[in-house]
C-alpha positions as CSV (number, residue, x, y, z in Angstrom):
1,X,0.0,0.0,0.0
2,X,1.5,3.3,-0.7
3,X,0.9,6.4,1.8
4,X,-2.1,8.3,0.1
5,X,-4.1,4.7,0.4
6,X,-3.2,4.4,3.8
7,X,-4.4,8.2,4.0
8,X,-8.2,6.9,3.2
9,X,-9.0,4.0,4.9
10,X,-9.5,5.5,7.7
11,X,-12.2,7.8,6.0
12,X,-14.2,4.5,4.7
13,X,-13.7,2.7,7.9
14,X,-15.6,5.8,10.3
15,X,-18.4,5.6,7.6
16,X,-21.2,3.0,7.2
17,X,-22.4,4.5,3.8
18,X,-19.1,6.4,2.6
19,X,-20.7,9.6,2.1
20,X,-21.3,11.4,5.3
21,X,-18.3,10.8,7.5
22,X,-16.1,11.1,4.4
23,X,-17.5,14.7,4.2
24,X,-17.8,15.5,7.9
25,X,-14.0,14.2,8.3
26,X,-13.0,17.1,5.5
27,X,-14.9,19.7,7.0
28,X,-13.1,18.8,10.4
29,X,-9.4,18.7,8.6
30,X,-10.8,22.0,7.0
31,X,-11.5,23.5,9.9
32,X,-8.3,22.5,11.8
33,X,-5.9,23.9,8.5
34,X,-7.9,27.2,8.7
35,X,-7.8,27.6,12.3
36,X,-3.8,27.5,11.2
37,X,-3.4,29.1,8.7
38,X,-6.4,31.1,7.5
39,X,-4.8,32.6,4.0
40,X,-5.0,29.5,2.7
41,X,-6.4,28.9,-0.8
42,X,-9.1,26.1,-2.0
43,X,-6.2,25.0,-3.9
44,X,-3.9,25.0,-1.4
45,X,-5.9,23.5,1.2
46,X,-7.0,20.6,-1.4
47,X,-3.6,19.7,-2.2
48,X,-3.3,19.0,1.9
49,X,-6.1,17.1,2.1
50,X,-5.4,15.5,-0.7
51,X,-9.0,15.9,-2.5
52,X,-9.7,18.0,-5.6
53,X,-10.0,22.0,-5.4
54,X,-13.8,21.8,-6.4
55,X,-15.0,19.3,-3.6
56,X,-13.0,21.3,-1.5
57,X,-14.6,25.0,-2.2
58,X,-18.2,23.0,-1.8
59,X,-16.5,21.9,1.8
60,X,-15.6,25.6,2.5
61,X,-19.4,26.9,1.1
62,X,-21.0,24.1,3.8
63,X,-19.0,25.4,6.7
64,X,-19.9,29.5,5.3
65,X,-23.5,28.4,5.1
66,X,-23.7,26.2,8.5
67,X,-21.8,29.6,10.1
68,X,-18.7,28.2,11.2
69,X,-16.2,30.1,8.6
70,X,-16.5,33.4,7.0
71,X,-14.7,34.9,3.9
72,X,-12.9,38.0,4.5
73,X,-12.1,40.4,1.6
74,X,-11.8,40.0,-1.8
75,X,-12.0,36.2,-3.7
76,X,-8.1,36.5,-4.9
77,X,-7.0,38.1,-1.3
78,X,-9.2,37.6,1.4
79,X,-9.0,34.8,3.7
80,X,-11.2,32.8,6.3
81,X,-11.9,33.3,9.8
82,X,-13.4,30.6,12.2
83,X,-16.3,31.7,14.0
């Protein structure tokens, strides 16, 4: 098994149906990497997480719509705060 594999088992193994946990899990490692770091671009943070830019900007919309992030400034230089 190489590393990334390793990476995502644990991901499959905390779900029963591979779709809620999975996305619950990212919105958690999102969280922690913003509460870092909060300059850090969708591109950026997908690269960590090692998922693709798109399903992680849909990740950071969820957490702006449930109120736990919020975009500050403009799209090419703002950045997130935790609330």
């Amino acid at each position: 098994m190489n590393c990334q594999t390793n990476l995502k088992l644990p991901l499959k193994e905390l779900s029963h149906n591979g779709v809620m946990n999975k996305a619950k899990t990212l919105d958690e490692k999102l969280l922690d990497l913003l509460k870092e770091d909060g300059n850090q671009s969708a591109a950026g943070l997908a690269e960590i997480v090692g998922s693709s830019q798109r399903t992680v900007q849909r990740a950071l919309r969820r957490l702006m719509d449930e109120g736990k992030i919020e975009h500050v400034g403009s799209n090419r230089f703002g950045h997130y705060v935790i609330k």
